[in-house]
Each structure stands twice: as structure tokens, then as C-alpha cells.
mmCIF file of the C-alpha atoms, coordinates in Angstrom:
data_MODEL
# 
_entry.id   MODEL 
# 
loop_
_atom_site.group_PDB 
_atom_site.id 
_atom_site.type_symbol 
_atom_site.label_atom_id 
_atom_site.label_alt_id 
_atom_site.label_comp_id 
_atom_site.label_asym_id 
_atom_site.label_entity_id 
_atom_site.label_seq_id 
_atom_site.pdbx_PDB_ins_code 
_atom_site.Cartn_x 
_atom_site.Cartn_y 
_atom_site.Cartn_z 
_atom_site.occupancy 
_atom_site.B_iso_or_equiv 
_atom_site.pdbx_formal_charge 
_atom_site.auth_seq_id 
_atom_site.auth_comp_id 
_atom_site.auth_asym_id 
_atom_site.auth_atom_id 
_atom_site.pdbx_PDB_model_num 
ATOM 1   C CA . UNK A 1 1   ? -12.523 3.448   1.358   1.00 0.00 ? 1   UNK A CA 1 
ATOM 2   C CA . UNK A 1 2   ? -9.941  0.779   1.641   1.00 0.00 ? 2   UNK A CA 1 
ATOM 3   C CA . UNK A 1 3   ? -8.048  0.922   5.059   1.00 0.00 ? 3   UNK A CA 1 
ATOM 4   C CA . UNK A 1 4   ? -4.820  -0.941  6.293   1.00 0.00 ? 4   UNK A CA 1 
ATOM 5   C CA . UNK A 1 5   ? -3.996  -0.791  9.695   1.00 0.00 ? 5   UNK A CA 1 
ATOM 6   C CA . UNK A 1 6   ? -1.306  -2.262  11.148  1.00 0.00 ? 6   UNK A CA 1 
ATOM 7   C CA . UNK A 1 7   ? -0.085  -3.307  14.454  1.00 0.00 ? 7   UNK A CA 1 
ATOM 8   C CA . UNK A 1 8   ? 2.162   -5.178  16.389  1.00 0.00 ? 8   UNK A CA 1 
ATOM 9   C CA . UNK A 1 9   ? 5.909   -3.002  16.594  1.00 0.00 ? 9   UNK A CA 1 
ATOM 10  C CA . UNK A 1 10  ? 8.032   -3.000  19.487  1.00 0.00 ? 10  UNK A CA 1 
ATOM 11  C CA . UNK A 1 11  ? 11.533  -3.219  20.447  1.00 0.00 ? 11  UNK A CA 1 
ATOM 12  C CA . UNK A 1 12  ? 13.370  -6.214  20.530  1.00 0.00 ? 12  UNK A CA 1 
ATOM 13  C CA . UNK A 1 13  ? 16.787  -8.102  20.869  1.00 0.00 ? 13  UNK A CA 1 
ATOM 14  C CA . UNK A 1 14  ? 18.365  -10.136 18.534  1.00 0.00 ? 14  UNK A CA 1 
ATOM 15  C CA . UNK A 1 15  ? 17.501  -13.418 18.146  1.00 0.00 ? 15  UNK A CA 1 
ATOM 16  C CA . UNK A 1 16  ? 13.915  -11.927 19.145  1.00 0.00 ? 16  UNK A CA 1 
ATOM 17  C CA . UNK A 1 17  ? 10.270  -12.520 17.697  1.00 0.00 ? 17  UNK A CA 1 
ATOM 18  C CA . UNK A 1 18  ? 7.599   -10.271 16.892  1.00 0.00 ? 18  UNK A CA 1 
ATOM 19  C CA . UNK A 1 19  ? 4.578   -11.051 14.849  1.00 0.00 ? 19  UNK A CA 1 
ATOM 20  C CA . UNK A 1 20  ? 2.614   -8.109  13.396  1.00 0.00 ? 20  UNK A CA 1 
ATOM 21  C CA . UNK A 1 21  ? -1.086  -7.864  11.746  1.00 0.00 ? 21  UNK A CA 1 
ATOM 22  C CA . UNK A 1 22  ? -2.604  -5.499  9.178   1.00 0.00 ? 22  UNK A CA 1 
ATOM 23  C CA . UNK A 1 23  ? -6.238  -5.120  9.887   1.00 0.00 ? 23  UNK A CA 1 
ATOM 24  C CA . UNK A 1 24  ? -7.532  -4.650  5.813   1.00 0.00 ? 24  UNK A CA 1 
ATOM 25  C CA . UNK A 1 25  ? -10.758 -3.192  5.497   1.00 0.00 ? 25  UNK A CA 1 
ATOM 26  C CA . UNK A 1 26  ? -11.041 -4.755  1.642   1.00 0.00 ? 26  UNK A CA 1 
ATOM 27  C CA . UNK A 1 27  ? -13.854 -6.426  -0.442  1.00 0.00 ? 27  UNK A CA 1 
ATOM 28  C CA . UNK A 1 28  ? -13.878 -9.169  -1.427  1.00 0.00 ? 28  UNK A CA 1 
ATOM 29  C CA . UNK A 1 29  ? -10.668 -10.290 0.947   1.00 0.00 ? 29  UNK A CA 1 
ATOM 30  C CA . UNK A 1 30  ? -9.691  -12.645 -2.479  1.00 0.00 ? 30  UNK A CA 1 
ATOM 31  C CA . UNK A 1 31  ? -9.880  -10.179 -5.059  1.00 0.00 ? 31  UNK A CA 1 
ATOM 32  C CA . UNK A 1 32  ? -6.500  -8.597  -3.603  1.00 0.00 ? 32  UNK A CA 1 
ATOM 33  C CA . UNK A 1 33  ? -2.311  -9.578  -2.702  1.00 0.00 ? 33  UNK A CA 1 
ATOM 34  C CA . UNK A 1 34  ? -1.102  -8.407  0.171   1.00 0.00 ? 34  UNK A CA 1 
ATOM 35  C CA . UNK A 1 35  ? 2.390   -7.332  0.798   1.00 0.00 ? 35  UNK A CA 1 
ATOM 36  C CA . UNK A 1 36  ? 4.573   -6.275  3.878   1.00 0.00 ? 36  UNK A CA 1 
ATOM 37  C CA . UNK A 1 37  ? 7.574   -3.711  2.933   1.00 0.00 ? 37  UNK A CA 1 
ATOM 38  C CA . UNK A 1 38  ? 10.156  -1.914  5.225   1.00 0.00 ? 38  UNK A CA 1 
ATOM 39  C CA . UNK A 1 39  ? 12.120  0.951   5.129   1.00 0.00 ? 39  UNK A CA 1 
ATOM 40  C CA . UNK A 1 40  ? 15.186  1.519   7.059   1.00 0.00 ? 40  UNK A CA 1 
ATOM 41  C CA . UNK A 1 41  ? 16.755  4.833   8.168   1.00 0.00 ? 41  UNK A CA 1 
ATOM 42  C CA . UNK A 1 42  ? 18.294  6.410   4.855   1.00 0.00 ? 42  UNK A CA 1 
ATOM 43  C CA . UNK A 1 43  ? 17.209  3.507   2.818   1.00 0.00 ? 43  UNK A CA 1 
ATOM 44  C CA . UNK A 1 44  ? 14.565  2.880   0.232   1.00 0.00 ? 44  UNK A CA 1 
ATOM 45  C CA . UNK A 1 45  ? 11.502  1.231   0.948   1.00 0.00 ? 45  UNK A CA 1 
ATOM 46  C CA . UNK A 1 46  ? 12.334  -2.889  -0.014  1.00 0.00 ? 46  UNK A CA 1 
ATOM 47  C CA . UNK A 1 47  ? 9.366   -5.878  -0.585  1.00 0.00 ? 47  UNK A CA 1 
ATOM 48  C CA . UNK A 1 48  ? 9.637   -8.717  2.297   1.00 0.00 ? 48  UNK A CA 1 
ATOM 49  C CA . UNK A 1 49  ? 6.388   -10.611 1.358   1.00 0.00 ? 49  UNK A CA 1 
ATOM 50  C CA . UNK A 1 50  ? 3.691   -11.549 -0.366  1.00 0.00 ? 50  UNK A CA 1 
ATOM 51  C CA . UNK A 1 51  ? 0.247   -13.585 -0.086  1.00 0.00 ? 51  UNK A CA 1 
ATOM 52  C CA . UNK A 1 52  ? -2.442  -14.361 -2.444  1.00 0.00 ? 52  UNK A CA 1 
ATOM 53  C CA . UNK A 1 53  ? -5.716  -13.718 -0.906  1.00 0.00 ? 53  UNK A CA 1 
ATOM 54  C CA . UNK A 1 54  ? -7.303  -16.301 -3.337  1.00 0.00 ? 54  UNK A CA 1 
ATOM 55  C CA . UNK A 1 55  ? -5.138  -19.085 -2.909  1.00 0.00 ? 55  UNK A CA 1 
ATOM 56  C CA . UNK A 1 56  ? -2.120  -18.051 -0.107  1.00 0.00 ? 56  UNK A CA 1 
ATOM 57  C CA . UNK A 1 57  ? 0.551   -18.756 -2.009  1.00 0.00 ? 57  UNK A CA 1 
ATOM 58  C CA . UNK A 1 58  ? 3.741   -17.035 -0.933  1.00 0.00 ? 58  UNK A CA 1 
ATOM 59  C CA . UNK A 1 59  ? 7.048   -15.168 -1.969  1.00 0.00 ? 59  UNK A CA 1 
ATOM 60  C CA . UNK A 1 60  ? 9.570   -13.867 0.319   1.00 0.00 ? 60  UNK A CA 1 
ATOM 61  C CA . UNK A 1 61  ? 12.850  -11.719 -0.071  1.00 0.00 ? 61  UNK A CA 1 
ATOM 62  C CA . UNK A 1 62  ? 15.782  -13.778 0.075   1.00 0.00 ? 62  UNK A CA 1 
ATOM 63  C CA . UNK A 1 63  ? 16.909  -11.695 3.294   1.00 0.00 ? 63  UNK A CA 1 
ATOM 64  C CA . UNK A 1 64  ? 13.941  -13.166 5.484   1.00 0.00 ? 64  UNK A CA 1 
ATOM 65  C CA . UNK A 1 65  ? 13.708  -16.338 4.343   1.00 0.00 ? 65  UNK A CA 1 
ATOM 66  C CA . UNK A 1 66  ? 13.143  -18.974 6.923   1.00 0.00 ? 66  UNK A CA 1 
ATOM 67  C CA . UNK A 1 67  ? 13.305  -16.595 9.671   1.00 0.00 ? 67  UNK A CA 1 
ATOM 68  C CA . UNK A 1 68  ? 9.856   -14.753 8.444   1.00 0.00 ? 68  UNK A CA 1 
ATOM 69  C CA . UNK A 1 69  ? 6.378   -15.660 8.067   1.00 0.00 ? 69  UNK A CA 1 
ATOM 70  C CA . UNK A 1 70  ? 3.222   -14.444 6.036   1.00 0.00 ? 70  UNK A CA 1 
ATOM 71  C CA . UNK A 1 71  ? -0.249  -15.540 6.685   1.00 0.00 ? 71  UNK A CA 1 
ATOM 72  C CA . UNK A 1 72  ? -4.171  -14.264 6.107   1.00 0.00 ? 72  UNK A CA 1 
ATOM 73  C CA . UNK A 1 73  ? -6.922  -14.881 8.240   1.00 0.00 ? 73  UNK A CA 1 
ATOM 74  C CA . UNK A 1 74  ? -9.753  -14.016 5.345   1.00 0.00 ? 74  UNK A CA 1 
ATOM 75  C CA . UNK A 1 75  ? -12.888 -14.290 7.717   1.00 0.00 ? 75  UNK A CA 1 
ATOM 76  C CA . UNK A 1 76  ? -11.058 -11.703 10.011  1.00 0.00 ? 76  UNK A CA 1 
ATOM 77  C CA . UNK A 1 77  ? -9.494  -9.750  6.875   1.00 0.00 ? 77  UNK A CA 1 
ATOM 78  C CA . UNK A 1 78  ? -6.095  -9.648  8.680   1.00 0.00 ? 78  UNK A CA 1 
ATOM 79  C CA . UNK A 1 79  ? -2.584  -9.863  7.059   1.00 0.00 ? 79  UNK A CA 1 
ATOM 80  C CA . UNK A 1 80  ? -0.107  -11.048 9.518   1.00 0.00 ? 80  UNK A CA 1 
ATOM 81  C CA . UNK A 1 81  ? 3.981   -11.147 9.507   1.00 0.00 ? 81  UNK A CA 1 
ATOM 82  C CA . UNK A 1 82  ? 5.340   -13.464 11.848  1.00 0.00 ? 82  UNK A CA 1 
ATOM 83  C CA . UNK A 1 83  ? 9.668   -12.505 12.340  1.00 0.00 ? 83  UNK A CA 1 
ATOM 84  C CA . UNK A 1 84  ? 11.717  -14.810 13.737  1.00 0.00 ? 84  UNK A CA 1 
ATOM 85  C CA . UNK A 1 85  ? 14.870  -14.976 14.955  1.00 0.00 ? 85  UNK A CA 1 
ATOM 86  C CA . UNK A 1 86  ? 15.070  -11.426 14.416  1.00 0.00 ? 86  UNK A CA 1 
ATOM 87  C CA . UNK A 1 87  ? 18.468  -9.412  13.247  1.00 0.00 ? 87  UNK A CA 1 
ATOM 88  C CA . UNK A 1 88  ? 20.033  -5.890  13.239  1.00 0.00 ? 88  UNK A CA 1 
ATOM 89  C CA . UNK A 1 89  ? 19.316  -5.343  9.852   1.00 0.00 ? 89  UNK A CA 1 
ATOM 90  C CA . UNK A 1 90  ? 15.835  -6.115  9.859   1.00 0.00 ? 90  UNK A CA 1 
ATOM 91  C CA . UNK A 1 91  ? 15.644  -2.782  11.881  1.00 0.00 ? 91  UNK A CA 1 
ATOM 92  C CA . UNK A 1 92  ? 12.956  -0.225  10.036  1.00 0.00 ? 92  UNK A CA 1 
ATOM 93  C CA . UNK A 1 93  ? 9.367   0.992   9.778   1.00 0.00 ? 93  UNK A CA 1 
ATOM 94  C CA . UNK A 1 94  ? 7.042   -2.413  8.096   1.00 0.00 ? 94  UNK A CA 1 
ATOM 95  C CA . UNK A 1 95  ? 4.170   -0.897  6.114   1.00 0.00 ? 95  UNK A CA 1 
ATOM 96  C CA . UNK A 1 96  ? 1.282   -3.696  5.000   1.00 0.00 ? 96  UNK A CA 1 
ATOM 97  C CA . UNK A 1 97  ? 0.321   -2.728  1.366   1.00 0.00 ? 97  UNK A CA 1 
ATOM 98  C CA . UNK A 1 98  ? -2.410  -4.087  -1.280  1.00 0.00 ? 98  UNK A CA 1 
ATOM 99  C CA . UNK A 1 99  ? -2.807  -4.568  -4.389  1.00 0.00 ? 99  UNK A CA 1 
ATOM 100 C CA . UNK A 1 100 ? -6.606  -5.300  -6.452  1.00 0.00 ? 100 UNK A CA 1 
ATOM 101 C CA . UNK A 1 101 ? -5.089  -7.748  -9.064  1.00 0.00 ? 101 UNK A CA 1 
ATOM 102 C CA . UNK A 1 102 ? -4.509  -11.539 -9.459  1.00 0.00 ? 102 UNK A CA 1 
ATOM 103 C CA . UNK A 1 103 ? -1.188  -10.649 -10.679 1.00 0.00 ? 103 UNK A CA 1 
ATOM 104 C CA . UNK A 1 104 ? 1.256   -7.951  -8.511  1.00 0.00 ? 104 UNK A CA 1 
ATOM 105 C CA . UNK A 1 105 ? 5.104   -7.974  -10.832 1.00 0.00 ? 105 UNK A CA 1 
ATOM 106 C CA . UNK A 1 106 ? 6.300   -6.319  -7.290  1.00 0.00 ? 106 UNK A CA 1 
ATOM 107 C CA . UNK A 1 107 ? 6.078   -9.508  -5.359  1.00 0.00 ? 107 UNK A CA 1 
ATOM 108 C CA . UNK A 1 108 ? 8.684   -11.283 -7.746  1.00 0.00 ? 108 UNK A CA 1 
ATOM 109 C CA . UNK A 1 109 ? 10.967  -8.442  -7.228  1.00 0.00 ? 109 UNK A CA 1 
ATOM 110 C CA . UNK A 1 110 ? 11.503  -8.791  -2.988  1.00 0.00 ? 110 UNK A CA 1 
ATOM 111 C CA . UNK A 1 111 ? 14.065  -7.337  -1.739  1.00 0.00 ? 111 UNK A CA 1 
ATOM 112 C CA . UNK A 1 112 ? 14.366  -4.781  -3.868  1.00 0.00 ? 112 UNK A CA 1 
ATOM 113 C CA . UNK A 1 113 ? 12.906  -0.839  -4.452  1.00 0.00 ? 113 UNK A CA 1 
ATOM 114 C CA . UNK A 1 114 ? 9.389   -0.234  -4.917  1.00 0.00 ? 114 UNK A CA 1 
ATOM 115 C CA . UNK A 1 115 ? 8.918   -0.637  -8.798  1.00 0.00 ? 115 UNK A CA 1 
ATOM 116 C CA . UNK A 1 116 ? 5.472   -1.725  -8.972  1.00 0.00 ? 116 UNK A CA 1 
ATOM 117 C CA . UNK A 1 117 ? 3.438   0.399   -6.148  1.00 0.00 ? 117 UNK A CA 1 
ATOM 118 C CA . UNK A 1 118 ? 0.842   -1.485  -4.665  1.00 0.00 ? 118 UNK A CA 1 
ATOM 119 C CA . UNK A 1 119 ? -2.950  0.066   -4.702  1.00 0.00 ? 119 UNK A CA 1 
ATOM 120 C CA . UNK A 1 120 ? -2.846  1.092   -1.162  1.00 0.00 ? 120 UNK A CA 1 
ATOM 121 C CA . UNK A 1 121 ? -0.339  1.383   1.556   1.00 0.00 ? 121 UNK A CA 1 
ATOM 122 C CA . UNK A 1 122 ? -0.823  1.171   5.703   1.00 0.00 ? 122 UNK A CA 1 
ATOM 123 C CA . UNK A 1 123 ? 0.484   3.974   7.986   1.00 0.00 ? 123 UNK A CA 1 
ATOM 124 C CA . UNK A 1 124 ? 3.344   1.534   8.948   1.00 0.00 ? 124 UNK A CA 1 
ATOM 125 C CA . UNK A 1 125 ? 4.742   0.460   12.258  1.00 0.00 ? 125 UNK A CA 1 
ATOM 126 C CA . UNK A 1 126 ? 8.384   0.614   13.576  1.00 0.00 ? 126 UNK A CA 1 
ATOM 127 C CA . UNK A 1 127 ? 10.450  -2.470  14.569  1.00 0.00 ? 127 UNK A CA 1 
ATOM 128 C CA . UNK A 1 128 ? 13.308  -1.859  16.092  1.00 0.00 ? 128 UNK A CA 1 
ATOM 129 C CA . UNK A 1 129 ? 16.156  -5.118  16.508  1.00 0.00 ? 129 UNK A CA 1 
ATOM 130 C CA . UNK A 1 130 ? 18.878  -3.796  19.006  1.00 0.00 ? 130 UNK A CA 1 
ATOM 131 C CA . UNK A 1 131 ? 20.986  -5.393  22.189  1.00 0.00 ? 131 UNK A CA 1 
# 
């Protein structure tokens, strides 16, 4: 059974970091994309980024781009989001998600709702950017 667990939350001020990891417990690590999505209070759930597993290659949401980070680690199986220079707005619980395909539609739609639901999602972690 495929399990995402994520860590890494906190509180922080703006102009902050904070880097957070998804623990994936998938196989093989390169048959899947894995995304990080956040949800704000009242708001629908949005895409912030993606990364192949086979080859690493990247998409972002316009809205974090620059400022935040995707990465894998495949021998440790761990998704990580690195957030820099960290805002107000990026305020919201970060869910890691997955996907078992070469091809996931939802990462060319970041920034937006949820239209193409990934295979499985992580508990999600809150981040919370306030002075």
C-alpha cells in the first residue's frame, strides 16, 4: 500500500524558509510524478509542483516561481519542497501527492484547481507565513 508522509511545517515570518519532505513508500521510485499542492483557508486545493521521478524534470506554478524548490532523493524515496523567501499568501496546509504515469495533465495546469487527481495523496502538513 502506497504511503506519503510528509513533514517539515512550522510557523514562520515573511521573508522566511522552510523546506519540507514527503517520505513515499512507492515502487519503482521512477515509475511515478510527484506533486506538492496547498490549500488555503476557504480556498480550493491549487498545484505548486511537479517532478519526474524518471528524469526530474520540473514545473512550477507561476506564484512560486523562483522563490520555491522541488527535488527527489530516489535511493531515499523522498520528495522534498524547498520555500524560500516565504509570503503571506503562501499560508495553507501542503499535501505531497503521486501519480503512476509518465504523463500527469495536472502538472501543466499549476496554480490552478485539482482537475486531474493524482493516484494518491499525503495527510498534508500546515505552513503557516505570518509577522
Amino acid at each position: 500500500q502506497v504511503q506519503l508522509v510528509e513533514s517539515g511545517g512550522g510557523s514562520v515570518q515573511p521573508g522566511g524558509s522552510l523546506i519540507l519532505s514527503c517520505a513515499a513508500s512507492v515502487s519503482p521510485f521512477d515509475y511515478y510524478i510527484f506533486g506538492w499542492f496547498r490549500q488555503a483557508p476557504g480556498k480550493e486545493r491549487e498545484g505548486v509542483a511537479c517532478i519526474s521521478g524518471a528524469d526530474d524534470s520540473t514545473n512550477y506554478a507561476d506564484s512560486v516561481k523562483g522563490r520555491f524548490t522541488i527535488s527527489s532523493d530516489s535511493a531515499k524515496k523522498t520528495v522534498y519542497l524547498q520555500m524560500d523567501n516565504l509570503k503571506s499568501e503562501d499560508t495553507g496546509v501542503y499535501f505531497c501527492a503521486a501519480d503512476n504515469s509518465r504523463v500527469w495533465p495536472q502538472c501543466s495546469r499549476l496554480g490552478g484547481p485539482v482537475v486531474a487527481p493524482p493516484d494518491f495523496w499525503g495527510q498534508g502538513v500546515q505552513v503557516t507565513v505570518s509577522s
